[in-house]
C-alpha angles and dihedrals in degrees: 000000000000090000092061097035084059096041083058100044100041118358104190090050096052088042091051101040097039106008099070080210092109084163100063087055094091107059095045085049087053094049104039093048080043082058097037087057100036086053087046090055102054096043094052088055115113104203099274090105130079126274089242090056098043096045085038096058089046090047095042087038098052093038096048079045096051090042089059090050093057104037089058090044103057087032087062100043082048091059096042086059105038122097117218089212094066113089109250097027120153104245087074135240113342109223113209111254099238122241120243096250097068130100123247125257098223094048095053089049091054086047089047084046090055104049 
């Protein structure tokens, strides 16, 4: 419940804090803030523009909004259902975790150094 209330309210938040798809944020960043301002726009109009303009901003702004929305939602459903150990999930490549018996990297790249 609180993962689509947030995806509604704010959709880059909701991608970033439960979609693991940090790199989808962005552009739904880019299209909800595009909707925010295009709605801004037309409500602060106070009749001087033309009837295109003003129908146009309402229209651009609730559909930028509603693709954001969307976007976030079905990011986020994507994520809950996808398996990091398939190859291609979303949530992007799945390192290995290392063992403790190997050495570590940082350490092999100073004695490389010295030598």
């Amino acid at each position: 419940m609180i993962k689509q209330t947030l995806g509604v309210i704010a959709p880059p938040l909701a991608v970033c804090r439960y979609g693991c798809a940090s790199c989808c944020a962005l552009p739904i960043a880019g299209f909800w803030i595009g909707g925010l301002i295009l709605l801004a726009f037309h409500f602060s109009l106070d009749g001087e523009m033309n009837r295109l303009i003003e129908m146009g901003s309402l229209v651009g702004g609730l559909a930028l909004v509603a693709l954001s929305i969307a976007w976030a939602e079905l990011t986020i459903a994507r994520t809950e259902h996808d398996d990091c150990d398939e190859e291609g999930g979303s949530r992007g490549i799945c390192a290995p975790i290392p063992s403790a018996n190997e050495p570590d990297p940082i350490e092999e790249v100073r004695k490389a150094r010295e030598v």
